[in-house]
C-alpha positions in Angstrom: -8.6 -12.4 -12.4 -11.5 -11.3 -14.0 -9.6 -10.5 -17.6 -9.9 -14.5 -18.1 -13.6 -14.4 -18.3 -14.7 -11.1 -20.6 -14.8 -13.7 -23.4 -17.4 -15.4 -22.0 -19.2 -12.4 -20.8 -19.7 -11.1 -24.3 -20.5 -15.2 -26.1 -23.0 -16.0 -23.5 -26.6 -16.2 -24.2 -28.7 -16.8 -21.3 -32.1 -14.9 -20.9 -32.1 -14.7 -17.4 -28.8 -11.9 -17.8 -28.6 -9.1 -19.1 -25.9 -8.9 -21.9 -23.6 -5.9 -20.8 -21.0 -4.7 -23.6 -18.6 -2.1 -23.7 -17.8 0.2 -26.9 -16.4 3.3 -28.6 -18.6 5.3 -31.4 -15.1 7.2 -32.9 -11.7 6.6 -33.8 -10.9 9.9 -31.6 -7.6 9.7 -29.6 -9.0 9.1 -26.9 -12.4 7.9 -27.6 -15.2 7.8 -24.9 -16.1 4.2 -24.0 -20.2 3.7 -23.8 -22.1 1.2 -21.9 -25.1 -0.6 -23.9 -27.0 -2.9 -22.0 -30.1 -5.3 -23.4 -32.1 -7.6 -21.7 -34.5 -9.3 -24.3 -37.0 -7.2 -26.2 -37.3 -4.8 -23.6 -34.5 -3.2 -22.3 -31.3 -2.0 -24.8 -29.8 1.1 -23.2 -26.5 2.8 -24.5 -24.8 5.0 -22.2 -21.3 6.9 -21.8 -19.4 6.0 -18.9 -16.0 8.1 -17.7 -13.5 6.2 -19.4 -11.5 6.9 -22.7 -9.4 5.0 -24.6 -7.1 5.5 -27.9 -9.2 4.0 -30.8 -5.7 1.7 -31.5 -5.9 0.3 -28.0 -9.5 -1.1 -28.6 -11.2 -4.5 -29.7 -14.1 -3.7 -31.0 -15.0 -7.6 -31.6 -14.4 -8.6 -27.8 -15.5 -5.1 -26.2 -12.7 -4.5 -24.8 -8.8 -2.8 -24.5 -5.9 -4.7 -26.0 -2.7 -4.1 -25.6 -2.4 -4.7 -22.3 1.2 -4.5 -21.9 0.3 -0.8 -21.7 -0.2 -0.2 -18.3 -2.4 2.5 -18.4 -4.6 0.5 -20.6 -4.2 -2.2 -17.9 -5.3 -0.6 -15.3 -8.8 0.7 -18.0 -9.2 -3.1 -18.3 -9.0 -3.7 -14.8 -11.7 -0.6 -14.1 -13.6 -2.0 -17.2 -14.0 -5.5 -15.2 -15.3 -3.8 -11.6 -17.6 -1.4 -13.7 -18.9 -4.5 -15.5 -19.4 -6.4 -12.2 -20.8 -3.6 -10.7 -23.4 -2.7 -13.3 -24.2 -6.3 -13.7 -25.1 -6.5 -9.7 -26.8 -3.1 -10.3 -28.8 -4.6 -12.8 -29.9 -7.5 -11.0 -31.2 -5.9 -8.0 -33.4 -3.9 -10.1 -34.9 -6.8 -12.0 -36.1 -8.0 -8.3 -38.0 -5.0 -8.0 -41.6 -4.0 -10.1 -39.6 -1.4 -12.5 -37.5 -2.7 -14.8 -37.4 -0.2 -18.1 -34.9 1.5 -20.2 -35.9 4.4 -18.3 -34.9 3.1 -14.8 -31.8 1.4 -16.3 -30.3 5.0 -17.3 -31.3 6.3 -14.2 -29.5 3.4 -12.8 -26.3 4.3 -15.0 -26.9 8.2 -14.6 -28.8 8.6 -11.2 -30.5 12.1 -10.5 -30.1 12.6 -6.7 -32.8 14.3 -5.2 -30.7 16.5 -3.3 -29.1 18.5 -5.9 -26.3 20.0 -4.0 -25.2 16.7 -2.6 -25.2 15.3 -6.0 -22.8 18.2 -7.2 -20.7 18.2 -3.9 -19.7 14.7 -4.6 -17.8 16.0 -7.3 -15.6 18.0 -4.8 -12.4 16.1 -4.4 -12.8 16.8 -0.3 -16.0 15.4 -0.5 -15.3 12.2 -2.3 -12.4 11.9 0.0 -14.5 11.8 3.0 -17.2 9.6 1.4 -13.9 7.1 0.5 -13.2 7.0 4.2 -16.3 5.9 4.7 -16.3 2.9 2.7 -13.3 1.7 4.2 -14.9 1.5 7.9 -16.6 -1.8 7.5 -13.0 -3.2 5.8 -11.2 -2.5 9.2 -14.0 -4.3 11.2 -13.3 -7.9 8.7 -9.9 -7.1 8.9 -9.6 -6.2 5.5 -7.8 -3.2 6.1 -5.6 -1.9 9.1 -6.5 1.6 11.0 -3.2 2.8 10.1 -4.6 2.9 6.8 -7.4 4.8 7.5 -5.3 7.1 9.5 -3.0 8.0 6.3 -6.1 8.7 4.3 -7.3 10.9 6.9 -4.1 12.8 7.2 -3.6 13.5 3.3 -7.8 14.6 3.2 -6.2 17.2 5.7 -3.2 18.0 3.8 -5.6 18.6 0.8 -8.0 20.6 2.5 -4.7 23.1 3.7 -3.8 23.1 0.1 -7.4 24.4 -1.0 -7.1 27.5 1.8 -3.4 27.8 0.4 -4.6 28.6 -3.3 -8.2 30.1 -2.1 -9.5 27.1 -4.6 -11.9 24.1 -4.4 -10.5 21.1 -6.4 -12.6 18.7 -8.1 -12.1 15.2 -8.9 -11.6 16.1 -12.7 -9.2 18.6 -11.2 -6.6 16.0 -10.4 -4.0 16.1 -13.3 -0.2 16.2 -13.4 -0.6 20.4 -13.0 -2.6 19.6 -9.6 0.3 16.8 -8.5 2.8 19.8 -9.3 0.7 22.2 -7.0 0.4 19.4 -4.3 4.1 18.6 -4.4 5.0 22.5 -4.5 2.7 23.2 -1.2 4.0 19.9 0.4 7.6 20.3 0.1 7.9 24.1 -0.6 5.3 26.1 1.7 5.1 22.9 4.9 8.6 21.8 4.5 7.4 18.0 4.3 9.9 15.7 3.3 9.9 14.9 -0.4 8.3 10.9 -0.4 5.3 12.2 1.8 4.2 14.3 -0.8 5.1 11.4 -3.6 3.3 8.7 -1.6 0.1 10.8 -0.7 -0.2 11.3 -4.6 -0.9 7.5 -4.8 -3.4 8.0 -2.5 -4.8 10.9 -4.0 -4.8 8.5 -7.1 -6.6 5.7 -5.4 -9.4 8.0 -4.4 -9.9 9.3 -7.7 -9.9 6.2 -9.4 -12.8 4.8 -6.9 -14.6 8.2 -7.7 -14.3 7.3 -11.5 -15.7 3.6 -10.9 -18.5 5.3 -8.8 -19.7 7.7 -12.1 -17.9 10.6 -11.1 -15.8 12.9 -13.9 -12.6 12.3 -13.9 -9.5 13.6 -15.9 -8.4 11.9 -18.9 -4.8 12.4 -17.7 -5.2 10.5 -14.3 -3.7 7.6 -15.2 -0.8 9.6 -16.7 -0.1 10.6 -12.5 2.3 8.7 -11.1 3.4 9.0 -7.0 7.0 8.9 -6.5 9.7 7.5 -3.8 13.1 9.5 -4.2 16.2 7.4 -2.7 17.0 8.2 1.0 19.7 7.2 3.6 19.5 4.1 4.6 19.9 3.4 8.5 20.7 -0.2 9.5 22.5 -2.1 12.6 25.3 -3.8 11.1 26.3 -7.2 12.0 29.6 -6.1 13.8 27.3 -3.2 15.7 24.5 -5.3 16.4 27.4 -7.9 17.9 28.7 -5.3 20.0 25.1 -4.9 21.1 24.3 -8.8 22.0 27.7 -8.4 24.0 27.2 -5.3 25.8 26.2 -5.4 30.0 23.4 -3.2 30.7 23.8 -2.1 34.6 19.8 -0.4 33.7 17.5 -3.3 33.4 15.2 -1.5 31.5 17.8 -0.9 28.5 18.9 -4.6 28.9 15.0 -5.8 28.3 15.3 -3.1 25.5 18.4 -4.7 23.7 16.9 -8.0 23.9 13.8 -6.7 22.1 16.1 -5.4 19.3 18.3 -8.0 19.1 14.5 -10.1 18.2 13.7 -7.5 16.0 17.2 -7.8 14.3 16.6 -11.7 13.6 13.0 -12.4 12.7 12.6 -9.3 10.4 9.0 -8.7 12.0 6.9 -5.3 12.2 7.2 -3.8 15.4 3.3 -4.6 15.5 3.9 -7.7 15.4 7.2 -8.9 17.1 6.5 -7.1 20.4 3.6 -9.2 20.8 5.9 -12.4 21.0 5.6 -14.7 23.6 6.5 -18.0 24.5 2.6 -19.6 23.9 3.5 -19.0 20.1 6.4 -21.3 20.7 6.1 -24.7 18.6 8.7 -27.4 18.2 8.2 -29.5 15.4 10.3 -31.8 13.6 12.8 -31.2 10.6 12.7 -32.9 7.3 15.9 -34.3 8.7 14.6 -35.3 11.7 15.4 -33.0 14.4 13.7 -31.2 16.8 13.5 -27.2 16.1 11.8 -24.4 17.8 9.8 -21.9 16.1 7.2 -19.2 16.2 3.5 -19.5 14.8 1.9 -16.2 14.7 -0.5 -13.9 12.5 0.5 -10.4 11.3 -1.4 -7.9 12.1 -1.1 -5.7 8.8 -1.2 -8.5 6.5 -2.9 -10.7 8.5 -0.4 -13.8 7.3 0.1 -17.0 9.0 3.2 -17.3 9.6 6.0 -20.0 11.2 9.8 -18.9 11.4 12.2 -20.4 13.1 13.9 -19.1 15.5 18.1 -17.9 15.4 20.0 -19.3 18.6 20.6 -15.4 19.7 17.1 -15.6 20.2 16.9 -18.8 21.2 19.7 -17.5 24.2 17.5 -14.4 24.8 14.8 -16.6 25.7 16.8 -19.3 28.2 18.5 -16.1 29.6 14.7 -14.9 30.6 13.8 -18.4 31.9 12.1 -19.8 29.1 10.2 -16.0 28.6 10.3 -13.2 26.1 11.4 -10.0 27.4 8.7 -7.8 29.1 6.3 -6.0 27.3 6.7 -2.7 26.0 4.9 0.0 24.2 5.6 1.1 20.6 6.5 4.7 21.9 8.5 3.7 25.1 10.3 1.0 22.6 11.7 3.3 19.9 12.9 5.7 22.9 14.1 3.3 24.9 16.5 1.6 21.5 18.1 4.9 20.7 19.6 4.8 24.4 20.5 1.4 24.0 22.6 2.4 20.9 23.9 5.9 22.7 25.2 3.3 25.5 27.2 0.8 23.1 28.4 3.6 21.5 27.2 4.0 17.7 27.7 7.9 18.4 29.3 8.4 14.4 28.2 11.6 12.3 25.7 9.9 9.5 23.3 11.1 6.9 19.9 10.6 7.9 16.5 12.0 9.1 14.3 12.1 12.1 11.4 13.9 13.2 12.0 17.7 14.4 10.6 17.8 18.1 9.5 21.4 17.6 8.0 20.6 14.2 7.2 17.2 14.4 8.3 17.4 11.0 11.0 15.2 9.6 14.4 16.8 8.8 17.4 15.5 6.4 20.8 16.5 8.2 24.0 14.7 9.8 23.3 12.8 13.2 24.8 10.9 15.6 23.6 7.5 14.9 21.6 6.4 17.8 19.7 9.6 17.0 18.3 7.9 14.0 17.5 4.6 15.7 13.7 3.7 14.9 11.5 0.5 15.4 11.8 0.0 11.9 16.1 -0.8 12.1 15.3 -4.4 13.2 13.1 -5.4 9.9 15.6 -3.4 7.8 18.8 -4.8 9.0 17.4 -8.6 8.8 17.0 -7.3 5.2 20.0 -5.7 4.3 22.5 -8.0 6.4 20.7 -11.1 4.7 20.5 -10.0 1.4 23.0 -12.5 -0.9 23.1 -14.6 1.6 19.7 -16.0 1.7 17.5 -16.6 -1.0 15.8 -13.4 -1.9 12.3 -15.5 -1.7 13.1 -16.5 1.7 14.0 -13.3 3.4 10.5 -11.7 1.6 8.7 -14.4 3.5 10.2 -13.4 6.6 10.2 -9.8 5.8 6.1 -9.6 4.6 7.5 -7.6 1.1 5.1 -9.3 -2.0 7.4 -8.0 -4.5 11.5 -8.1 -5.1 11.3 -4.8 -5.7 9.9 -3.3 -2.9 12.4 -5.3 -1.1 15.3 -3.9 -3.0 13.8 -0.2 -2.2 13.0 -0.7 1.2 16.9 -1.7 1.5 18.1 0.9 -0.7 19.5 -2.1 -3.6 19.5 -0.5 -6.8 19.8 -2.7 -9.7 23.2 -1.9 -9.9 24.0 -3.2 -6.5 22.5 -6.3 -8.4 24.7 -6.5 -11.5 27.3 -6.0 -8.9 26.1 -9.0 -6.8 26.8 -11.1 -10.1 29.9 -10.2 -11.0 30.8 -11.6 -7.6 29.3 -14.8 -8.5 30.5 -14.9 -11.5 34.6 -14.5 -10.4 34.1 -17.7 -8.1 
């Protein structure tokens, strides 16, 4: 959003701001982008900052990258708006205080830490790492942020630090280039045997870091935006709707199974998180009235990773769960206790058929690709996939995203395993209607 407004940074005169512009001094590929910032007679400072640019991919006149359809220079425009934003605050603050000369401005833009060894350990990848994790505790208390996010950035920190006593070698920020991403994926998937998308979704996060370390001043390696993390096509495990029928039909004789099933078959229908659909209950029940007319029940409710409002109505199998329990959702369970108790569910009905798949190695606790039995493979995560996948041409694409939480078609298409194929395929059956 803040693209829209970098002509106006640059054409407004106003003496109580600073004017901050952005330039290169060479038509070297890439060419180091400076800072200069003046403030009336007094202050003109000209800086370099840690970004670079092709000389082809710059406006001199606006102070800024064109070509934006590149997305590495993007994602330099992007940065190029937080640094601006962050200087300008910077700035700011220092004009409230009794020193404001060219001499406290650069140490502003190139601050000497008194502790010397603190300053250089921030360079350390590890140690930005930890001091990133840091800055995300106040987002989980606004809700900004789940824990589960914090977790992952805690678990890849400690995948990196393994890596480092694996090569006998402390990685810098600057360090991280496509010959460190082929290091981490060798270590990840060739020394600890981790499945191949753990190691190609921990480089985003790797990334991520890095990036924030570059908006913060430190070094960082002309190639990073070059790094991309990686998702590589994996078996797909859904209910389908003739097993999840056989399912819905099936008598438990254990009750706790049957309060299981029921669970699944919600899970199945509303395309919810398991965070979020175990929570159900019948206060969150709302009947309001159609654009028709009539009278329809529904559920009003907040997500808990994305922290949307939400309203869906609910499907008549769920509708029957809930008269079947006396007007009640099933009883609560626990995350852990629900994935265990789903698999037995499945055994029961009898989904016992050799597919390709993974699941977690109980000596290991490390995920392994093999041939299953089904129910093996059951995981809280079947119920959002299969109201996907089952859906998918039959409702709008818009409409199951809403249900589903997905922002973009295309990470609904991966997280269902459609390939745009599958898509060309889809129209060729509309097409010979």
């Amino acid at each position: 959003m803040l693209g829209q407004y970098w002509d106006w940074y640059y054409i407004c005169i106003n003496s109580n701001m600073a004017s901050i512009n952005f330039l290169i001094r060479s038509k070297n590929n890439p060419a180091r982008i400076y800072v200069r910032i003046r403030d009336g007679k007094t202050i003109d400072v000209k800086m370099p900052t840690n970004f670079y640019i092709d000389s082809e991919n710059w406006n001199p006149t606006k102070g800024k990258p064109k070509n934006l359809n590149n997305p590495f220079v993007k994602k330099l425009d992007t940065d190029l708006d937080a640094l601006y934003i962050q200087v300008l605050s910077n700035i700011n603050e220092l004009k409230s205080s009794d020193s404001y000369t060219n001499e406290t401005v650069k140490a502003l833009l190139n601050p000497k830490s008194d502790n010397i060894e603190n300053s250089i350990n921030k360079e350390l990848l590890t140690n930005y790492f930890e001091h990133f994790i840091e800055k995300l505790q106040p987002q989980i208390k606004i809700g900004k942020i789940q824990k589960t996010t914090l977790t992952k950035y805690n678990v890849i920190l400690g995948i990196v630090r393994e890596m480092e006593k694996y090569y006998n070698k402390k990685y810098k920020v600057k360090d991280v280039d496509l010959d460190f991403t082929k290091a981490f994926d060798f270590y990840c998937i060739d020394v600890k045997k981790y499945m191949p998308n753990t190691a190609g979704r921990a480089i985003k996060f790797i990334k991520t870091v890095c990036r924030d370390a570059r908006i913060s001043g430190i070094e960082t390696n002309l190639h990073l935006d070059s790094i991309k993390g990686y998702t590589r096509k994996t078996e797909f495990i859904i209910l389908t709707p003739a097993e999840l029928e056989l399912i819905e039909k099936h008598e438990f004789k254990n009750a706790t199974l049957d309060n299981a099933r029921d669970w699944l078959v919600i899970s199945c229908y509303t395309g919810q998180r398991v965070s979020d659909f175990l929570r159900f209950n019948e206060n969150m029940l709302v009947e309001v009235e159609t654009p028709s007319g009539k009278k329809a029940l529904m559920l009003e409710f907040t997500q808990v990773k994305t922290n949307k409002e939400m309203r869906l109505p609910l499907h008549p199998k769920i509708i029957d769960i809930i008269k079947k329990r006396d007007g009640r959702f099933p009883n609560k369970l626990s995350d852990q206790r629900y994935n265990e108790y789903i698999k037995l569910v499945c055994k029961e009905v009898g989904l016992t058929q050799m597919v390709k798949g993974s699941k977690v190695d109980q000596e290991t606790n490390r995920k392994q690709s093999g041939r299953f039995e089904k129910w093996e493979l059951i995981t809280s995560h079947i119920g959002r996939r299969s109201f996907a996948s089952n859906n998918y041409g039959k409702l709008q694409t818009p409409l199951i995203m809403y249900a589903t939480g997905h922002t973009t078609e295309k990470m609904l298409l991966n997280y269902i395993g459609k390939t745009n194929e599958d898509k060309a395929f889809e129209l060729l059956k509309y097409m010979e209607l």
